[in-house]
C-alpha positions, 0 to 999 in steps of 0.5 A: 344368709347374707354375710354367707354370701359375702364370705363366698364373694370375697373368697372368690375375689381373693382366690382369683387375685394370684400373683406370680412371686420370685422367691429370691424376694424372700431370700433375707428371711432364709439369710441365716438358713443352716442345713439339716440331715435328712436320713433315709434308712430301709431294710429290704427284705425282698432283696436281703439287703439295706440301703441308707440315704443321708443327705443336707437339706438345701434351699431351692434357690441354692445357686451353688447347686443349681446354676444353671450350667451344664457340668456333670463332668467339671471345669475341664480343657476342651480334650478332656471333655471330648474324650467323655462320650456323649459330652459337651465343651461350654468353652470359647476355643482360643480364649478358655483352658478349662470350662464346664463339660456336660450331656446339654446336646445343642441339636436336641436340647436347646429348647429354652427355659420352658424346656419345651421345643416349640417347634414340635409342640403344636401352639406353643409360642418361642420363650420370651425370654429368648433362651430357645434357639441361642447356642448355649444351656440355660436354666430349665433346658434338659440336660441343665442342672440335673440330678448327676450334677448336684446329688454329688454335693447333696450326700453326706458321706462322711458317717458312721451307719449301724442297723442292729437285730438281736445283738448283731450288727451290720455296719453300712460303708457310703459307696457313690452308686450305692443305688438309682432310680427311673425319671422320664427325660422328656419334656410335655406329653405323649407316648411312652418311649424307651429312649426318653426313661434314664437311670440316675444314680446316687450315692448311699450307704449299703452294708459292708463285707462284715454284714455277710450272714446278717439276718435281713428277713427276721419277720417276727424280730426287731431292728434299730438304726444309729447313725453319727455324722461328725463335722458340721453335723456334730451337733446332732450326736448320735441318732437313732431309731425312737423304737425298734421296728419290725418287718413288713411282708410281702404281698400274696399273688393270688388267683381269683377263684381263691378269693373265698378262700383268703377272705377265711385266713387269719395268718400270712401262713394261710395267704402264702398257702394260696399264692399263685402256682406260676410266676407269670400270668398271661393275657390276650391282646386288648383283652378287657377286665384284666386284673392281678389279685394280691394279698397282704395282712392288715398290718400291711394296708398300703402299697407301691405299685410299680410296672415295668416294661421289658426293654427287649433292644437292651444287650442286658438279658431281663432289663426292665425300664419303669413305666408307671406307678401308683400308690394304693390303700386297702380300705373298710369299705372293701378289700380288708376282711378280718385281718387280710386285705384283698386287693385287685390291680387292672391291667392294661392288656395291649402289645405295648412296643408293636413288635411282633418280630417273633411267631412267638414273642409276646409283649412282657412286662413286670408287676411289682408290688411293695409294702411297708412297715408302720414306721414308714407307713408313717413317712410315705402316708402322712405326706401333708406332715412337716417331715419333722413331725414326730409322727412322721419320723422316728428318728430322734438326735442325741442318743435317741432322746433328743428332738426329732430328726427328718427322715425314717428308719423302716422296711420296704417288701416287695413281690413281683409277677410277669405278664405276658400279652399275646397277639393271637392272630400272628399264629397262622397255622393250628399247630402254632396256634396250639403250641405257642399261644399258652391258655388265651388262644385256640384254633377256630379256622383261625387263631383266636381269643378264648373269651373267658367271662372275667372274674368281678374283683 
């Protein structure tokens, strides 16, 4: 007993004596640091395509990458620089040909390396280091050392990409926006807001004009992956996929009062049979106890759920700006029956935007839904993993036979569904009420919320 209690003191005492650690400290033990390939390669079904991302691996305190300079654009003169919209010139006029370009806005941006501005954020003091307020970019600052100005120099662009399914291949050719991804610009807390979501894109491998007819959505065949990257890569031959792989399936939408029926199916072919009968489901404003319902086999157990908001100021027709997401798991305990899982997403059901400009325009909003094969169930999953762990990747050097090579060959299916959430008391007349409300509300003396009893998930 009593050693008990001093194993628990001294873990304490232990645990509370933290202290903050430069890691430029530990720079001799990476001195001889050599790069590594990181491959990311994903059948899309859903999308009857491919993408590859292969990349060098850095260490984090890379200063040939991360500077802490603003240079998207280059070193340019100051007359190239402004013809680039929205760009910035970090040179001395009479003194500087060229300097570096960049978006790092002095009126917006210079808020220091904590890169919170303390002058909206209630309590937060000045940086100490007094790079709030003094004129020029500074490391941390938004805008400094993002992703368009060192993925660049991250990708690998100079490799031979095959995917091959049943004695046809499909060479994949490096394109410099080959995809792209959502991140929030803003710094801290708060509310959602259009203007601080940004696009970046990134460069991939993406198939080629001779992959046209290719069979992408083979859900009872097998794929396999190689790729050569020559030059200081050379040493890894060629690198395959350990095994072939098979294709995840998308998820099932499904209504609830055919929940007993999916939890007696066996097949995909059963689930499918049950999928919901519109593409859109709709809800009244700050309705309580919303759900989706969808379905996958168990060979499908994982999941991405993704939400993303119709940006309705875009001049882009069905431009959906990502607004959160989450990972999901069915589980023994509930949700998987048999060889089917049953799974259930609430929703938050409120007019996001406050723009009832239309009598009838309801708040849209897109639920996407994505499952993954084993391979990357693996690398997705198994996080906590050395993402050399031969458990985790699949993809093995020279010839497929060698030691494993960080990274993953596998499939990403996705299925998407449209929510629409109506405010029913913008309807001032029955006729309105009647005619564009669609089954959540009804005229009562006025345009209210039909209260149905919510199912129990």
């Amino acid at each position: 007993m009593k050693f008990n209690l001093l194993l628990l003191i001294l873990l304490l005492l232990f645990s509370s004596c933290t202290k903050e650690i430069d890691i430029s400290e530990f720079s001799d033990d990476f001195a001889g640091y050599q790069s590594e390939l990181r491959i990311e390669a994903l059948i899309l079904p859903s999308d009857n395509t491919a993408i590859v991302r292969i990349d060098r691996s850095v260490l984090i305190n890379e200063t040939e990458l991360f500077n802490c300079i603003d240079d998207n654009y280059g070193i340019i003169s100051k007359d190239v620089c402004n013809a680039i919209e929205n760009s910035t010139w970090h040179g001395t006029d009479g003194v500087d040909e060229t300097a570096p370009c960049g978006n790092w806005n002095l009126e917006t941006d210079d808020v220091g390396s904590d890169g919170i501005d303390s002058n909206q954020s209630s309590g937060q003091q000045p940086d100490s280091d007094g790079t709030e307020s003094n004129g020029v970019p500074d490391c941390g600052e938004p805008n400094v050392d993002e992703y368009e100005e060192y993925l660049p120099d991250i990708h690998v662009t100079d490799c031979t990409v095959i995917i091959i399914h049943d004695n046809q291949s499909c060479n994949l050719e490096y394109d410099i926006a080959g995809g792209n991804f959502f991140y929030s610009s803003g710094k801290g807390k708060g509310f959602f807001l259009f203007e601080n979501m940004s696009v970046v894109n990134y460069g991939a491998y993406r198939p080629d004009v001779s992959c046209d007819g290719f069979n992408w959505k083979d859900f009872d065949g097998e794929y396999s992956f190689e790729a050569n990257c020559d030059g200081i890569f050379e040493q890894y031959g060629k690198i395959k996929s350990k095994t072939p792989i098979r294709l995840s399936r998308p998820v099932i939408f499904y209504d609830y009062e055919n929940h007993e029926n999916m939890k007696n199916c066996s097949g995909y072919t059963c689930i499918e049979s049950n999928t919901i009968s519109d593409d859109t489901l709709y809800f009244s404003n700050n309705s309580p106890n919303e759900y989706i319902y969808y379905a996958s086999l168990l060979e499908s157990s994982y999941y991405q759920v993704s939400q993303f908001l119709l940006d309705k100021n875009s001049s882009t027709e069905n431009d959906f700006i990502f607004f959160h997401g989450h990972p999901n798991q069915a589980t023994d305990v509930e949700g998987i029956y048999e060889n089917v899982c049953l799974i259930n997403e609430k929703i938050v059901a409120e007019i996001f935007d406050g723009n009832d400009d239309e009598i009838d325009e309801a708040d849209i909003s897109k639920y996407e839904i994505f499952t993954f094969n084993k391979s990357f169930t693996n690398y997705y999953a198994y996080d906590l993993l050395d993402i050399r762990d031969p458990i985790r990747t699949n993809l093995r050097d020279n010839n497929g036979v060698g030691d494993p090579v960080m990274g993953t060959f596998g499939a990403i299916s996705s299925n998407s569904i449209f929510l629409r959430v109506i405010d029913c008391s913008q309807f001032d007349t029955e006729e309105t009420c009647d005619t564009n409300s669609q089954p959540v509300c009804e005229w009562n003396g006025e345009c209210g919320t039909i209260n149905f009893a919510p199912p129990q998930p």
